[in-house]
GULUMZA-767764 format. One record per residue (C-alpha): residue in three letters; x, y, z. Coordinates in steps of 0.02 Angstrom, whole numbers, padded with zeros to 5 digits, always signed. Each point is the difference from the previous one (the first is absolute). Last residue first. Layout:
N
ALAXYZ;...
END
This chain:
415
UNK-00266-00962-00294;UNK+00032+00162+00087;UNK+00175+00018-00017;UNK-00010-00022-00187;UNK-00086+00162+00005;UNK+00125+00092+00090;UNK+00156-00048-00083;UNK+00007+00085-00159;UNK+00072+00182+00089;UNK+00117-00069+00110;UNK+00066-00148-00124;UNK+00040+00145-00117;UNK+00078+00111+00109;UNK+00110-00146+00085;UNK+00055-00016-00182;UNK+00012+00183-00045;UNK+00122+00009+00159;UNK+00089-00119-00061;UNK+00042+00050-00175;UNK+00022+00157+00078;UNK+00156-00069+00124;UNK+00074-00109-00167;UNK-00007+00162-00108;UNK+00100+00088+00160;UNK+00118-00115-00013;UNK+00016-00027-00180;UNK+00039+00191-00015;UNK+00129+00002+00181;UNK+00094-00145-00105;UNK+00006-00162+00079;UNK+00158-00118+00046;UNK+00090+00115+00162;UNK-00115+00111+00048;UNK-00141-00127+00016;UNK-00024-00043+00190;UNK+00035+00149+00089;UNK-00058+00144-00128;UNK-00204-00035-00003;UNK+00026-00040+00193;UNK+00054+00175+00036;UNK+00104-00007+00155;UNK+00180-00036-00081;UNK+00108-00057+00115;UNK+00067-00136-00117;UNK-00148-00088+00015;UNK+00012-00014+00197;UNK+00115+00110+00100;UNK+00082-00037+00158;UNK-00019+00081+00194;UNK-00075-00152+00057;UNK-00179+00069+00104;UNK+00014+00176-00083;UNK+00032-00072-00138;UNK-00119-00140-00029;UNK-00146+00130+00070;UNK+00043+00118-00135;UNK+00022-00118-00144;UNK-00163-00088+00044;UNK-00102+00164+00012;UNK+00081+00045-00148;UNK-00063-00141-00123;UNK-00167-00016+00106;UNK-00041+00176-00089;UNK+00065-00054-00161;UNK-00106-00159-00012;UNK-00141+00107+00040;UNK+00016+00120-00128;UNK+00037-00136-00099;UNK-00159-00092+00027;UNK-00086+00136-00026;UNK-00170-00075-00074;UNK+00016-00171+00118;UNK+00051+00078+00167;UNK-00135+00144-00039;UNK-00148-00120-00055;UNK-00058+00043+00201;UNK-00025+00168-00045;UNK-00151-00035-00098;UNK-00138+00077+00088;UNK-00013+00150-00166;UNK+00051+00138+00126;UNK+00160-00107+00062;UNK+00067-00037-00161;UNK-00015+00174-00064;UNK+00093+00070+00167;UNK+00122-00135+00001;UNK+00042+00032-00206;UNK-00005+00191+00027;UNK+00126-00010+00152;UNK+00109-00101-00126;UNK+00008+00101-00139;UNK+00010+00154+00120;UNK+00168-00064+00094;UNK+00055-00030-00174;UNK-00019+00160-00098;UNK+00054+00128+00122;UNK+00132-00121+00047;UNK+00102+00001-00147;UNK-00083-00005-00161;UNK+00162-00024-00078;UNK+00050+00079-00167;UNK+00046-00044-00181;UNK+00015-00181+00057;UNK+00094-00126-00132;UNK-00117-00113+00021;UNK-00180+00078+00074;UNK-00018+00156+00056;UNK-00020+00108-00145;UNK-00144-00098-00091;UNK-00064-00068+00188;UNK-00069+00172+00026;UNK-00124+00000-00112;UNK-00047-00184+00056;UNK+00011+00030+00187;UNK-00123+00152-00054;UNK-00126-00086-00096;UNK-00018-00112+00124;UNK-00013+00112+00122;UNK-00127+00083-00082;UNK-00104-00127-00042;UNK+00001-00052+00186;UNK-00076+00188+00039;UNK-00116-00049-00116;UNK-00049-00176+00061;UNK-00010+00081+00164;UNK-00164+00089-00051;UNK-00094-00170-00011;UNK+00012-00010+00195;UNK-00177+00067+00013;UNK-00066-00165+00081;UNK+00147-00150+00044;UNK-00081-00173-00037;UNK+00103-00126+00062;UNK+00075-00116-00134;UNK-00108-00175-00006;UNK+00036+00003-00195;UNK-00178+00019-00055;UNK-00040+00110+00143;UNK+00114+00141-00028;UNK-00030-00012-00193;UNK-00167+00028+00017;UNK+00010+00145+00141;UNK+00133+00088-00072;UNK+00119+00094+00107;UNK+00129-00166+00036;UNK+00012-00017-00185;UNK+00071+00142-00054;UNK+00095+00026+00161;UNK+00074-00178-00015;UNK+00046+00063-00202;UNK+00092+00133+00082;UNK+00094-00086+00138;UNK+00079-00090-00144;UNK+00041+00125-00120;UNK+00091+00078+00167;UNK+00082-00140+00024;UNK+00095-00031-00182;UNK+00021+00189+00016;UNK+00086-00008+00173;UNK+00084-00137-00068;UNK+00078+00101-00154;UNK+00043+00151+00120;UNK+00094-00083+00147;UNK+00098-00100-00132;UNK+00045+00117-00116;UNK+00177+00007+00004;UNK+00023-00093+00143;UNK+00023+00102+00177;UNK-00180+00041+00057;UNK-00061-00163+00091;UNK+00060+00092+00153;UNK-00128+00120-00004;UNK-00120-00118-00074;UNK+00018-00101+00157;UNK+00008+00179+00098;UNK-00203+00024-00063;UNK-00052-00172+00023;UNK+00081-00027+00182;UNK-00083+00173+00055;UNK-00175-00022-00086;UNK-00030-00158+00056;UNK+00053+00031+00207;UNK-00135+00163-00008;UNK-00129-00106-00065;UNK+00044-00144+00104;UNK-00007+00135+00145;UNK-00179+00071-00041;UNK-00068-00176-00032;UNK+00064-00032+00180;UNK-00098+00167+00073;UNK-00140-00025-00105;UNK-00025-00179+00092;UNK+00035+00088+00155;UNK-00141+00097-00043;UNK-00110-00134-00024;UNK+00038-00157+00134;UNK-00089+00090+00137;UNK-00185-00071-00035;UNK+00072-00155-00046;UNK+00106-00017+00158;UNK+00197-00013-00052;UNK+00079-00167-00058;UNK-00044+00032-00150;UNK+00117+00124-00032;UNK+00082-00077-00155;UNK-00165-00051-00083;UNK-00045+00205+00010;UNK+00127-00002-00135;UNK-00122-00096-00117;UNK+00053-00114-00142;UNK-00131-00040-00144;UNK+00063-00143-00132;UNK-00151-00114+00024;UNK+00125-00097-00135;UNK+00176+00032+00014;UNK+00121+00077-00133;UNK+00012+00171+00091;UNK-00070+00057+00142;UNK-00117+00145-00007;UNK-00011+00117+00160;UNK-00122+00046+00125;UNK+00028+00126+00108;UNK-00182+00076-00039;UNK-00112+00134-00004;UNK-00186-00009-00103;UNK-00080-00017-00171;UNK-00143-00117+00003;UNK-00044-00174-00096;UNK-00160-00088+00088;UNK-00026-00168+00045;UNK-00155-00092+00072;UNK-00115+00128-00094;UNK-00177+00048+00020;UNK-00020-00021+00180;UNK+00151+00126+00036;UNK-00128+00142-00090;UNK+00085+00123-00141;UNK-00092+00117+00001;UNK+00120+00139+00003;UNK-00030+00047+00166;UNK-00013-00184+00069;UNK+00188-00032-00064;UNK+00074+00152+00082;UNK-00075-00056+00159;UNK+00046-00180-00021;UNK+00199+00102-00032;UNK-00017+00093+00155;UNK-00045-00149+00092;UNK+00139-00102-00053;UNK-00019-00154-00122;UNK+00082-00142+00037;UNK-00175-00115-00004;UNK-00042+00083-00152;UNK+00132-00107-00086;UNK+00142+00120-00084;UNK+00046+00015-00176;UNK+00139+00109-00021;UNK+00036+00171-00072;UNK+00165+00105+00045;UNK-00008+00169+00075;UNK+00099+00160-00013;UNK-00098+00158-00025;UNK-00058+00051+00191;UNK+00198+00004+00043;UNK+00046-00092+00156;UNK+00110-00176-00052;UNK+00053+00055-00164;UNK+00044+00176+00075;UNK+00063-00054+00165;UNK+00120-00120-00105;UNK+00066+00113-00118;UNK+00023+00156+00103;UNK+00093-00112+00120;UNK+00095-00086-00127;UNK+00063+00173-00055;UNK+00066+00044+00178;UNK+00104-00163-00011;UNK+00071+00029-00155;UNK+00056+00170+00071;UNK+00063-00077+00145;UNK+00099-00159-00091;UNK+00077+00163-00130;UNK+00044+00069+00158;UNK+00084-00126+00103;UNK+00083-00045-00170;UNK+00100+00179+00019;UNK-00010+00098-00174;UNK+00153-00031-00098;UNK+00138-00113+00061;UNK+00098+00068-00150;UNK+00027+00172+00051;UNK+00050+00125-00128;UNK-00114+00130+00037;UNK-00078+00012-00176;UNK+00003-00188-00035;UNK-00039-00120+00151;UNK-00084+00140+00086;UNK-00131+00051-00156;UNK-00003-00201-00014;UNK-00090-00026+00163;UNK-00109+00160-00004;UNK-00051-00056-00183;UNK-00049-00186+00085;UNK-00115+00083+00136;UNK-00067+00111-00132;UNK-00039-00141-00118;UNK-00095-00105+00134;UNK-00104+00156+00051;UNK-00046+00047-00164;UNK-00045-00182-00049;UNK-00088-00050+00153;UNK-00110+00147+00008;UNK-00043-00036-00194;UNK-00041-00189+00033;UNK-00112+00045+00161;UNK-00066+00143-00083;UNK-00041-00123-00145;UNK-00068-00109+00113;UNK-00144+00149+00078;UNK-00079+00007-00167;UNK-00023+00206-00002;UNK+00148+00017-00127;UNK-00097-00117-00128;UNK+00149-00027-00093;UNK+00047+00063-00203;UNK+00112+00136+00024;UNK+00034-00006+00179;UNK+00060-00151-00027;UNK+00093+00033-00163;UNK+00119+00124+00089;UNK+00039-00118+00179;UNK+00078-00148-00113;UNK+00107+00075-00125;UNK+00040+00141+00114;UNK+00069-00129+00136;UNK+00079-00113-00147;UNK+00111+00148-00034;UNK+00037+00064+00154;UNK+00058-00159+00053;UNK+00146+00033-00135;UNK+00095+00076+00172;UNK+00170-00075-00086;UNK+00090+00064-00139;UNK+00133-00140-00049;UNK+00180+00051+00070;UNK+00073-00158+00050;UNK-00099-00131-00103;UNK+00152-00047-00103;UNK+00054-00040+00179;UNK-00086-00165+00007;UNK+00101-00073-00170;UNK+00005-00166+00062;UNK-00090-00014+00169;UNK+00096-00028+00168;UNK-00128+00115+00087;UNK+00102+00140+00032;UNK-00089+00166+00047;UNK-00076+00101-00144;UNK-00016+00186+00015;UNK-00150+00054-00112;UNK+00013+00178-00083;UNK-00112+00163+00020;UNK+00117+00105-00070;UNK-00098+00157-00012;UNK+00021-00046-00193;UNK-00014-00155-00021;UNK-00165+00025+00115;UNK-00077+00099-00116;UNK+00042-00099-00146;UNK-00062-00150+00091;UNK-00206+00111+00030;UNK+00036+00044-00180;UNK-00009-00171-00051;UNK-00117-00057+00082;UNK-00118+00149-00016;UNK-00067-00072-00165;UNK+00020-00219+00034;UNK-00102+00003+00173;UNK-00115+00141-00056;UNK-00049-00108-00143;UNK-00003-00145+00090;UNK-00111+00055+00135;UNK-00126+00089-00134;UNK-00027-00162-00093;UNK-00011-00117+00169;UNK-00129+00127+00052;UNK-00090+00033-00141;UNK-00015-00194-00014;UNK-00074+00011+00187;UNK-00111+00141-00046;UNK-00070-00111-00131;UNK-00028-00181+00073;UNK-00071+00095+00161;UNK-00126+00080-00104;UNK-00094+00166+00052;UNK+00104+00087-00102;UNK-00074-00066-00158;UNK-00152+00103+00051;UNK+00062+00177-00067;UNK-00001-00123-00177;UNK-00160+00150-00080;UNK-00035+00143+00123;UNK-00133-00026+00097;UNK+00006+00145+00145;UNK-00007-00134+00097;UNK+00154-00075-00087;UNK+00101+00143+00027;UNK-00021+00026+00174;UNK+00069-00190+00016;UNK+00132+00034-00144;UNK+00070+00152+00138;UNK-00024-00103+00134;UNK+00129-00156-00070;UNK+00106+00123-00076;UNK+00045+00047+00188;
END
């Protein structure tokens, strides 16, 4: 909104209107705003729920002093949520159709996640919102995503293609604007893909349509869509309940969501810049830029947030804040072509996701527990020698490692 307001200011010349026009800007406003909202209705959001008594019920775990948690507000989601969804609209192109994507995502993510705590706390019933429909609703949102990014006029990534690939339309296009195919041998252009990037490997383009190769050529396209459409939808779903269950630390789901987030962001950065893009063999994504704002904001927001949630927790984001974190993370992946850094950037998500899988299927087929029964993977293995604090600074000292090596590998990739 502030973004159209300092546009129509600045043609009417009025001195720094401009300065809006800078990502590097609206993205500090961002993180500044986030954190500031984050840390002022805080407080009073807990207070609030102290006193509806919006408190936690903690199942046994096996931890040392677990049920000092018994009682902690929970819903803190809502927190992060307004942290995140306020300064984008404050400072995002609203007509750049990825933040829709991001803000869609968001709201829908949180709402699904407030429905599910609303049952587990106001009507007393700890199962909570049936897992058939948090699976449909994530389902129905990795729809929207993936016929969006794979139909809407605005999403395209740039590649150099030989003039020998080029369709009809697009040697039509070409002759309009003068450009002649006798001129040029290759030629950048903006069009629909499946492609993907693949991490650490030089040449590092993977395209879905590779999976349905086996289909004729002039076939192979929309059932290319179709399996994009279904990773999309599988992504999203694993990411967002691996945070979900990731959510148990004191500050665990939060401080690696922040740790990926910062991550994601500076891919963004670089991904919608043409120089940068091509120096370190990342795949040029055009008006993506806006999503470093929106990933401002979540940063900012994780951050504000992680000041009451992490060791001792004032409050719990519960899963309005978690089932979100994660859904945003898939999404924001996805949109930038780097959703196959997932297993590497959330490793514990993922490591908590296989965690109950395992447990499940080992008990169903033996009828006996493994790690003491206890289906969290970030509890099972060390209850009983680590503090929950040095656990959950172990689990973010890992996640900023797999960050790290994420974000600085590309170029040496390419060597």
């Amino acid at each position: 909104m502030l973004y159209y307001l300092f546009e129509y200011l600045d043609k009417l010349n009025i001195p720094g209107a401009g300065v809006f026009s800078y990502i590097s800007f609206r993205s500090a406003a961002a993180v500044i705003t986030s954190l500031f909202i984050s840390l002022m209705i805080g407080k009073r959001i807990i207070q609030y729920l102290q006193k509806k008594q919006v408190g936690e019920v903690v199942r046994d775990l096996g931890l040392e002093g677990q049920y000092m948690k018994q009682g902690t507000p929970s819903m803190g989601g809502i927190i992060i949520l307004a942290s995140i969804v306020i300064p984008t609209i404050l400072f995002a192109r609203l007509d750049n159709i990825y933040v829709i994507i991001m803000l869609i995502t968001t709201i829908w993510l949180g709402l699904i996640g407030f429905i599910d705590d609303y049952i587990k706390i106001f009507r007393k019933n700890k199962e909570g919102l049936a897992g058939r429909f948090k699976i449909l609703g994530q389902i129905i949102l990795g729809l929207v995503v993936g016929i969006t990014l794979c139909f809407g006029d605005d999403v395209m990534i740039a590649e150099k293609v030989n003039l020998s690939e080029l369709t009809s339309r697009e040697r039509t296009e070409l002759r309009d604007s003068k450009v002649l195919p006798s001129m040029v041998n290759e030629i950048t252009l903006e069009r629909k893909s499946t492609k993907t990037t693949i991490p650490f490997v030089k040449n590092n383009e993977f395209n879905y349509s590779w999976l349905v190769s086996f289909i004729n050529k002039e076939r192979r396209l929309p059932w290319a869509w179709i399996v994009y459409i279904m990773v999309i939808i599988f992504i999203l779903a694993a990411v967002s309940n691996g945070a979900n269950m990731t959510d148990g630390l004191d500050g665990l789901a939060t401080g690696t969501s922040a740790i990926i987030g910062t991550a994601l962001g500076i891919l963004a950065y670089v991904s919608s810049n043409i120089i940068y893009a091509d120096y370190l063999n990342i795949m040029f994504i055009p008006r993506s830029e806006e999503l470093v704002i929106f990933a401002s904001a979540f940063i900012g927001g994780t951050v504000g947030f992680l000041w009451y949630n992490s060791f001792p927790a004032q409050v719990f984001m519960g899963d309005t804040g978690s089932l979100a974190l994660g859904g945003i993370i898939a999404v924001f992946a996805i949109i930038i072509r780097k959703e196959l850094l997932i297993p590497v950037l959330c490793g514990i998500f993922l490591a908590e996701n296989l965690s109950v899988v395992l447990q499940v299927s080992w008990f169903k087929r033996t009828k006996k527990e493994i790690w003491g029964g206890q289906k969290d993977i970030s509890y099972g293995s060390p209850s009983s020698s680590l503090s929950e604090e040095r656990v959950s600074g172990t689990e973010n000292c890992h996640t900023i490692l797999d960050s790290g090596i994420n974000t600085c590998g590309y170029k040496h990739c390419d060597a």
